[in-house]
C-alpha positions in Angstrom: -61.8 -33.8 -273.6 -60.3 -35.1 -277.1 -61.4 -38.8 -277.0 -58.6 -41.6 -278.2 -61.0 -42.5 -281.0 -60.6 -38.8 -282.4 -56.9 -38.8 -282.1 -56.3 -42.4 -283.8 -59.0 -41.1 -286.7 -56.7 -38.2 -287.5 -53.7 -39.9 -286.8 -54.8 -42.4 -289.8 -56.1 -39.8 -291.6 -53.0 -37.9 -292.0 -50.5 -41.0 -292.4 -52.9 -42.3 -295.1 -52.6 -39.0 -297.0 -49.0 -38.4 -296.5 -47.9 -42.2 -298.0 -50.0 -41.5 -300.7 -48.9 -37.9 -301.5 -45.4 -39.8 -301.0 -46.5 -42.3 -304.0 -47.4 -39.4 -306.3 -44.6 -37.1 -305.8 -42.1 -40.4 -306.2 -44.3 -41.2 -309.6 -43.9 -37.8 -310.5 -40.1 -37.9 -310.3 -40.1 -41.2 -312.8 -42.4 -39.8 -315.3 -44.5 -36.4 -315.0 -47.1 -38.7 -316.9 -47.0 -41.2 -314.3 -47.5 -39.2 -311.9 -50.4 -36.8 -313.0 -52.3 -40.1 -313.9 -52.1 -40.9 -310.1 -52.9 -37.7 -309.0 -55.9 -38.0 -311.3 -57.2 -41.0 -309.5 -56.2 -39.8 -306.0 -58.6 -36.5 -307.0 -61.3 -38.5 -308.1 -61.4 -41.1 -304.7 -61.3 -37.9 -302.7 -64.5 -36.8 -304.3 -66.0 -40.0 -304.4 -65.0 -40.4 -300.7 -66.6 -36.4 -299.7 -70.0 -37.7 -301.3 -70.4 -41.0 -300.0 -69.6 -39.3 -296.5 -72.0 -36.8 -296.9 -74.4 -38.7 -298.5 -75.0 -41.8 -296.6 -73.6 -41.2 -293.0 -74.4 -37.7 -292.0 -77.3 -38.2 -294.4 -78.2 -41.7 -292.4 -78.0 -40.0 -288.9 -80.0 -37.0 -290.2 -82.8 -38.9 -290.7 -82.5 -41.0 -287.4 -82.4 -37.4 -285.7 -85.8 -36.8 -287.6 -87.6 -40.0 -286.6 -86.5 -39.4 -283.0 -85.5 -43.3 -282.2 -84.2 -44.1 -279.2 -83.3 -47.4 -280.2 -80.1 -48.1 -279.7 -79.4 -50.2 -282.6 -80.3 -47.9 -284.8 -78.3 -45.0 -283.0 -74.2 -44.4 -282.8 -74.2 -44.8 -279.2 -73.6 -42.3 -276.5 -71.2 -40.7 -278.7 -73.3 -40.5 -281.9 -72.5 -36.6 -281.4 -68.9 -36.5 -281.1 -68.9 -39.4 -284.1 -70.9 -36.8 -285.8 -68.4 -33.7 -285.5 -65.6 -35.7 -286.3 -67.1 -37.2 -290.1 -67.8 -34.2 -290.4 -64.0 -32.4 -289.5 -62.8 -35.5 -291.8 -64.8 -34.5 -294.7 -64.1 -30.7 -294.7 -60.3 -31.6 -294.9 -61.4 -34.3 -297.8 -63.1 -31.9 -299.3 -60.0 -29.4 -299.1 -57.7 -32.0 -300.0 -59.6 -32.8 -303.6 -59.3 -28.8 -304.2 -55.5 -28.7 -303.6 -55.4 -32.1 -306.2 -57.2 -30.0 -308.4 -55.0 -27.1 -308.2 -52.0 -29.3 -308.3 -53.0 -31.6 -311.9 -53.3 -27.9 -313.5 -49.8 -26.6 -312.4 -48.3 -30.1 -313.4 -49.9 -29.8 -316.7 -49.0 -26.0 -317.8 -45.2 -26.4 -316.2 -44.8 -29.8 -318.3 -46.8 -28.7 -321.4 -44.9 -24.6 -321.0 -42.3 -26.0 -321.5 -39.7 -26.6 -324.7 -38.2 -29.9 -323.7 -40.0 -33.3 -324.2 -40.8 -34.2 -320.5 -41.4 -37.6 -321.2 -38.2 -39.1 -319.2 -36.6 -39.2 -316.3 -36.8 -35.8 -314.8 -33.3 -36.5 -312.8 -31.7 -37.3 -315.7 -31.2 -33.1 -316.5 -32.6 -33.3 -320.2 -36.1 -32.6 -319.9 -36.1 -31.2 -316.1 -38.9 -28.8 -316.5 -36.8 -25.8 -313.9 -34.5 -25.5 -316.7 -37.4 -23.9 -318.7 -39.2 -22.0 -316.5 -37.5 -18.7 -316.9 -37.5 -18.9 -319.9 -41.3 -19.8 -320.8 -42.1 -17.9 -317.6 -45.2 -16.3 -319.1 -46.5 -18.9 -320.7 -46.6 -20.8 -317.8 -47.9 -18.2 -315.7 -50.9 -18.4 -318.0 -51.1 -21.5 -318.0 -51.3 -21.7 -314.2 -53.7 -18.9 -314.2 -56.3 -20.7 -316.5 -56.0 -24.6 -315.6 -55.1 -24.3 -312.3 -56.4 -21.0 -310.5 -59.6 -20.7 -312.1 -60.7 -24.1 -311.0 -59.5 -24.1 -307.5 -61.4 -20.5 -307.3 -64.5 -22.2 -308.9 -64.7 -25.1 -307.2 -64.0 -23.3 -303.6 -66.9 -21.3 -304.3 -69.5 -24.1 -305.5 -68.5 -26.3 -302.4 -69.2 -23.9 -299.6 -72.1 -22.2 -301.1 -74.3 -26.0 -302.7 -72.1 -28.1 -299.7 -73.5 -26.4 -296.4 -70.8 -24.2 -296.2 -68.0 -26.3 -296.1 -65.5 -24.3 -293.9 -62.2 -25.6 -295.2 -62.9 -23.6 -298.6 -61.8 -20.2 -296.9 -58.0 -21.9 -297.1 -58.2 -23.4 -300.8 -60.2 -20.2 -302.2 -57.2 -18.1 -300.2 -54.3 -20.2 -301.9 -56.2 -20.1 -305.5 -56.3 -16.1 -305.0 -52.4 -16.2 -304.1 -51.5 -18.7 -307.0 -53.6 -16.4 -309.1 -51.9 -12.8 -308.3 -48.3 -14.9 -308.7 -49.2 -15.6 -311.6 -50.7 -12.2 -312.8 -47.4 -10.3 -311.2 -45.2 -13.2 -313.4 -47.2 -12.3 -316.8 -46.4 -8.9 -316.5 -42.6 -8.9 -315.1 -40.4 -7.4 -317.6 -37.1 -8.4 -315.7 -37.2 -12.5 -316.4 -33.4 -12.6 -315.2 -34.6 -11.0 -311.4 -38.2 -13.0 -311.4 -37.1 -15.0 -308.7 -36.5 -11.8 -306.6 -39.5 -10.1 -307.3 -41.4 -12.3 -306.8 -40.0 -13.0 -303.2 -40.7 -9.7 -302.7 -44.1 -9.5 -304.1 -45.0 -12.8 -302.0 -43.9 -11.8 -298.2 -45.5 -8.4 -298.6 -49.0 -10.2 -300.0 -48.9 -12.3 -297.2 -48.3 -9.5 -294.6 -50.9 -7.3 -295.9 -53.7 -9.7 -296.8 -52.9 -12.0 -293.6 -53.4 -8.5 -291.5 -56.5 -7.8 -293.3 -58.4 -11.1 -293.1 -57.3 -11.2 -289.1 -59.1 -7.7 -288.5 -62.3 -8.8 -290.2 -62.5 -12.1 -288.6 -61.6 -10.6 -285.2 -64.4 -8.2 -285.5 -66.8 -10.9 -287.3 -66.3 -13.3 -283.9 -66.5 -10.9 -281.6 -70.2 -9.7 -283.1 -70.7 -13.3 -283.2 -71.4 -13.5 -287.2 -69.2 -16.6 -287.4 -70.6 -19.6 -286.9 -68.5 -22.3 -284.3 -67.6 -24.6 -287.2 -65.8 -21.4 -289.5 -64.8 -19.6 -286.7 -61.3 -22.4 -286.7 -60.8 -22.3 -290.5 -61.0 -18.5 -290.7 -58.5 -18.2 -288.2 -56.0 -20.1 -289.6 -56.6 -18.8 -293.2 -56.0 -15.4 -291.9 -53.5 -15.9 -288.7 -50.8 -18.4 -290.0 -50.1 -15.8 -293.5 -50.1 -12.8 -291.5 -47.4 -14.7 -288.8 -45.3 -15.9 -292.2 -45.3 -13.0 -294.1 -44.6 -10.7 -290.6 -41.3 -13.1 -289.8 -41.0 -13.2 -293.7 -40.8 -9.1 -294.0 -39.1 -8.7 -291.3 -36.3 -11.0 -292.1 -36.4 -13.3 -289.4 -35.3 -16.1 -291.7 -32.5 -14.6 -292.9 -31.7 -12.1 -290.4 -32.0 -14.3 -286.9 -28.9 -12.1 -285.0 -30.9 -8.3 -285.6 -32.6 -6.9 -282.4 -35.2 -4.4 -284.3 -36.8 -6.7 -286.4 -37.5 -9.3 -283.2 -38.8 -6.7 -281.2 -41.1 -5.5 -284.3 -42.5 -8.6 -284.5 -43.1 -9.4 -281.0 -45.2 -5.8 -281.2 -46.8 -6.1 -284.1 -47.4 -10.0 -284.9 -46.5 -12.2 -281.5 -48.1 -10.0 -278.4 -51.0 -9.2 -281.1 -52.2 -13.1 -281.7 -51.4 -14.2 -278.1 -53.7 -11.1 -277.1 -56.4 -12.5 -279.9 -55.9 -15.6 -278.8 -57.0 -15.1 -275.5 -59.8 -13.0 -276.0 -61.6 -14.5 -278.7 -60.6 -18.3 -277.6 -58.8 -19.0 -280.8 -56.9 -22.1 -280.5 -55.2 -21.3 -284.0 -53.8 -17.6 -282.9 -52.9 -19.0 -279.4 -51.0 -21.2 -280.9 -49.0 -19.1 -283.2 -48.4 -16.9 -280.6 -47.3 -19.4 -278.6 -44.7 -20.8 -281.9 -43.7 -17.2 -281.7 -42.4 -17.3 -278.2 -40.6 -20.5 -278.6 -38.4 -18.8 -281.2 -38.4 -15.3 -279.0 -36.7 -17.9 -276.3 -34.5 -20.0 -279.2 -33.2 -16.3 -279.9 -32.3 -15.1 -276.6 -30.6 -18.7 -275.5 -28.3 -18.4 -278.6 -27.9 -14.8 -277.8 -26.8 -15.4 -274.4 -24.6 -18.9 -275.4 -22.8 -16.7 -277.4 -22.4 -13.7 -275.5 -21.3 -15.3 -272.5 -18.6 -17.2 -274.8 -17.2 -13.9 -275.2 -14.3 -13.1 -272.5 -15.8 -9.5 -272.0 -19.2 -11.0 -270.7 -17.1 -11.7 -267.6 -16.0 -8.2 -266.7 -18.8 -6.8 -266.2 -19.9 -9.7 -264.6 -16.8 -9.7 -262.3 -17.5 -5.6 -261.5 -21.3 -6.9 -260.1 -20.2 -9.4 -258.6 -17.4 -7.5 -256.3 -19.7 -4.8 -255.6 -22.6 -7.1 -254.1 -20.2 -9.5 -252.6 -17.9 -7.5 -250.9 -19.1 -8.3 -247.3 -18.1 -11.3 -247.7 -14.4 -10.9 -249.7 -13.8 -8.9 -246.5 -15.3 -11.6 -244.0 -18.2 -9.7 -242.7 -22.1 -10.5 -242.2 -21.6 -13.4 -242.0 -20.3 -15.2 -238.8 -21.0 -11.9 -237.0 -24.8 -12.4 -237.4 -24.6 -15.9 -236.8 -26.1 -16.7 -240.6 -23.5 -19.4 -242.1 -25.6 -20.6 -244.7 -25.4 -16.7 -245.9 -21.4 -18.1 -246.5 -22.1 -21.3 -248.4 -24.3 -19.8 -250.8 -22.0 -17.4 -251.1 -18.9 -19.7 -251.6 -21.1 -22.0 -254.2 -21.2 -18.5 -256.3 -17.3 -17.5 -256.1 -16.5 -21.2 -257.2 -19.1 -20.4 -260.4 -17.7 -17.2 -261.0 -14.0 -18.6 -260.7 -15.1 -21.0 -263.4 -16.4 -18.7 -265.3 -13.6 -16.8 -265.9 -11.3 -19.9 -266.8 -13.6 -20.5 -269.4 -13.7 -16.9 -270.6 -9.4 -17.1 -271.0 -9.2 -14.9 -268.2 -6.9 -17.0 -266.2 -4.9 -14.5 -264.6 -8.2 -12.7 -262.9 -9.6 -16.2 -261.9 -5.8 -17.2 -260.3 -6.0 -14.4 -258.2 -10.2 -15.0 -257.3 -9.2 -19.1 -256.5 -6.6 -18.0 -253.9 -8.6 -15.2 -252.8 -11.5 -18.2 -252.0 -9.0 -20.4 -250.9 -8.5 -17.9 -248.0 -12.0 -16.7 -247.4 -12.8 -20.8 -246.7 -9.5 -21.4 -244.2 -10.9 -18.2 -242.4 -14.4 -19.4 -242.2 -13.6 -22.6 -241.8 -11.8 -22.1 -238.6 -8.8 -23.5 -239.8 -6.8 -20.2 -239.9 -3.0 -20.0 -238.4 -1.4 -17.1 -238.3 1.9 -17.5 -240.0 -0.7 -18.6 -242.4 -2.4 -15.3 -242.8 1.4 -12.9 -242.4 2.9 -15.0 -245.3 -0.6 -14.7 -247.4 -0.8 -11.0 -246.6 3.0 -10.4 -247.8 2.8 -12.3 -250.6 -0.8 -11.2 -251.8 -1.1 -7.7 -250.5 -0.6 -6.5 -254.5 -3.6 -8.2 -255.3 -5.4 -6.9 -252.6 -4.6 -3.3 -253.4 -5.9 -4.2 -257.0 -2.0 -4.1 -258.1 -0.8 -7.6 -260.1 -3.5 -8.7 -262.2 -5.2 -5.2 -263.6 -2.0 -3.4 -263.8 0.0 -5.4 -266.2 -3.1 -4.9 -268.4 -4.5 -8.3 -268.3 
């Protein structure tokens, strides 16, 4: 079981980051300068921050694991091991989270530097806004981006897992260098400048498909011939699970499509049922859980479906058809009293008062008229509190809609 220490260290962990990613982007949006100095500093801490970790306190308890003390001042306590998995969780994401830094001073610096304008002002004040540029110095960019910003997110994934003790976070930064670097390679060679914005839409949701559908066959097959390791096994599978989901609902056009039938049930064949299945038989938390995301919106889909179907007034004839067919017995005042089974009645009454509602709401007032007197009958008879001039006057009067003559016949 998660411990409250572990929850309150990631809890920090993540607050701490997001005020001061918060700081930089709110620098950045003064003064591009500003902000890249920040993001400089917030780079370098991060490293400073991984080595220390790594250095002196899983360094520390290495050695106390060596010497074999059973002191306990010189150990963590009876959690020294769980203390011990979670540095070491906190460090991978440190680790990851000086790589994306790194990736992000090199795409500040080619966008800013790409461009024509001065970039030394306010970037709301419309002059030197860098997107007014970008189509325009498109390629240059691009290269830019490929050179100061790929390269060294690719380079430095690949020194830290392989001189770091395979740190496992580097599958997601090296997998986000290798997309920023093909963007960038499909954007130096687009022709079309004017329809970059589309091709490049379309270029990204089918990368993600295909490569997300790769990378979750190979690591399905790596873990189930047990070549993965505990500690990659998580990172691996949300490298290659949460691209495949996005670029599947991407493709399909779940984000812009919601109201289409086909492409739900695609997906739940080729991308939902798939990950739950995964999920399940290789205990991946990560594809569970997608899966899991994936049925929340299968169920978000078929509750608006049905709120708006059932607002529609003919939802409530077929409805009506059913509901005469399986409650006739009862419209004619048998099986119930007969067999001595009155709670057979009420339930049945509760229903005719739903259905009578139900078609008020629909506009079909003249049907659910007819259906309230109808009911209005059916309980005087039940109730025992039938008289017969009662019942001659109702027969006279209502015999039309009885006979089905009244309501349907005047074609409303």
């Amino acid at each position: 079981m998660v411990s409250s220490m572990v929850v309150f260290a990631w809890a920090g962990l993540v607050i701490f980051n997001i005020f001061l990613i918060g700081i930089i982007f709110w620098a950045s949006a003064s003064s591009w300068i500003f902000g890249l100095i920040l993001n400089v500093v917030y780079m370098a801490c991060l490293l400073c921050l991984a080595l220390y970790v790594e250095n002196s306190l899983l360094a520390d308890e290495k050695d106390r694991d060596e010497e074999n003390l059973d002191d306990p001042a010189n150990s963590w306590g009876g959690d020294k091991e769980e203390i011990k998995k979670l540095i070491k969780q906190i460090n991978e994401v440190i680790y990851m989270l000086f790589v994306l830094s790194l990736g992000t001073v090199g795409i500040t610096l080619s966008i800013n530097l790409g461009c024509n304008f001065d970039g030394l002002g306010d970037l709301f004040n419309g002059d030197d806004l860098p997107v007014k540029c970008i189509q325009q110095m498109a390629r240059k960019i691009s290269v830019g981006i490929l050179f100061v910003s790929c390269a060294p997110v690719l380079v430095a994934s690949f020194m830290i897992y392989t001189f770091k003790f395979s740190v496992p976070s580097m599958f997601l930064t090296f997998y986000l260098g290798l997309c920023m670097l093909v963007t960038s390679l499909f954007i130096a060679v687009e022709t079309d400048v004017a329809e970059i914005d589309a091709s490049i839409n379309v270029f990204l949701k089918w990368w993600l498909m295909v490569t997300g559908a790769l990378m979750v066959a190979i690591q399905s097959y790596l873990s189930l011939s047990r070549r993965l390791f505990l500690n990659v096994r998580g990172w691996t599978a949300f490298t290659a699970g949460l691209p495949y989901f996005v670029g599947a609902c991407w493709v399909l056009g779940i984000f812009t499509d919601w109201w289409g039938w086909l492409p739900w049930i695609v997906l739940n064949c080729i991308c939902i049922v798939p990950l739950l299945f995964l999920g399940f038989a290789l205990g991946e938390v990560v594809y569970s859980s997608l899966g899991a995301i994936g049925l929340v919106l299968d169920a978000i889909n078929a509750a608006w479906r049905f709120g708006n179907y059932i607002s529609d007034t003919n939802f409530f004839f077929p409805f009506y058809i059913s509901y005469r067919v399986f409650m006739s017995p009862v419209h004619r005042g048998g099986g119930c009293e007969q067999e001595g089974r009155p709670s057979f009645f009420l339930d049945s009454h509760r229903a005719g008062v739903f259905v009578g509602r139900l078609l008020v709401a629909g506009g079909d007032r003249v049907g659910a008229r007819c259906h309230q007197r109808r009911l209005a009958f059916r309980q005087l008879h039940f109730g025992h509190e039938f008289f017969f001039p009662f019942y001659i006057s109702y027969r006279v009067f209502m015999s039309p809609v009885h006979r089905g003559g009244g309501c349907e016949q005047e074609g409303r």
